[in-house]
N, C-alpha and C positions, 0 to 999 in steps of 0.2 A: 629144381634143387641144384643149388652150384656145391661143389666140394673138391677138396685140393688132393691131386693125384697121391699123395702118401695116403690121405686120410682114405681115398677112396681104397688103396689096395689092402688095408686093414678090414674093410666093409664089402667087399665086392660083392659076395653073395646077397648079401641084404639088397644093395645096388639091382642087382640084376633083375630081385624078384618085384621091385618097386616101379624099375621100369617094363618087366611083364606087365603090373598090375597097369600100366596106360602114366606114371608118371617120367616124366623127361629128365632126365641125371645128365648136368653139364661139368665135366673133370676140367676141374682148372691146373694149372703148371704156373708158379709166380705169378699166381692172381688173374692170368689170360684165360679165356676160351681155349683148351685144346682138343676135347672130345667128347661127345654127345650119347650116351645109351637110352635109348630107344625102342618102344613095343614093337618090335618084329611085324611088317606088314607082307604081303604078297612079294615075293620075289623082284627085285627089280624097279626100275622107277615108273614104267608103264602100268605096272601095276596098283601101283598106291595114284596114281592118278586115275586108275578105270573108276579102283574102289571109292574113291573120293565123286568122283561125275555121279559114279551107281547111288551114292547117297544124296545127292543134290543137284538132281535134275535141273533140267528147264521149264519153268511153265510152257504149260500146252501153247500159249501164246508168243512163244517166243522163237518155239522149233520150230526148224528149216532143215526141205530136204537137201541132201548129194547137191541136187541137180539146183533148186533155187541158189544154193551158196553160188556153184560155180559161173550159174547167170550173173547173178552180182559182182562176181570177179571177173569175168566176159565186160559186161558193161562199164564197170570202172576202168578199167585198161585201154577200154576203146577212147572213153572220153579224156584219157590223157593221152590219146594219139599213139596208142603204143599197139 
């Protein structure tokens, strides 16, 4: 939902409980993007990215351990000479 910073500060409460509810509230200023209210995730940016992996794994087929990644990064390095 877009809404213009006057209209928003007349509404905010309603705003706030809308973007509780998991909707995105975009405040515009003369018709721009200037700020975003947002459902509340885990602290932090490390954390909306765990919880985001924790919900969408990788297939089984696709996981690699530590140690196979860093082979692959070992071998790619070598074979550009580095």
């Amino acid at each position: 939902m877009y809404i213009d910073i006057l209209d928003a500060q007349k509404q905010l409460c309603r705003l706030v409980e809308s973007a509780r509810a998991g909707e995105e509230i975009v405040i515009t200023c003369d018709g721009m993007p200037a700020a975003r209210l947002v459902k509340p995730g885990r602290p932090g940016t490390a954390g909306s990215i765990i919880d985001w992996l924790v919900a969408h794994p990788l297939p089984e087929h696709l996981r690699r351990s530590q140690g196979e990644i860093a082979g692959t990064i070992t071998s790619e390095r070598e074979a550009w000479g580095r």
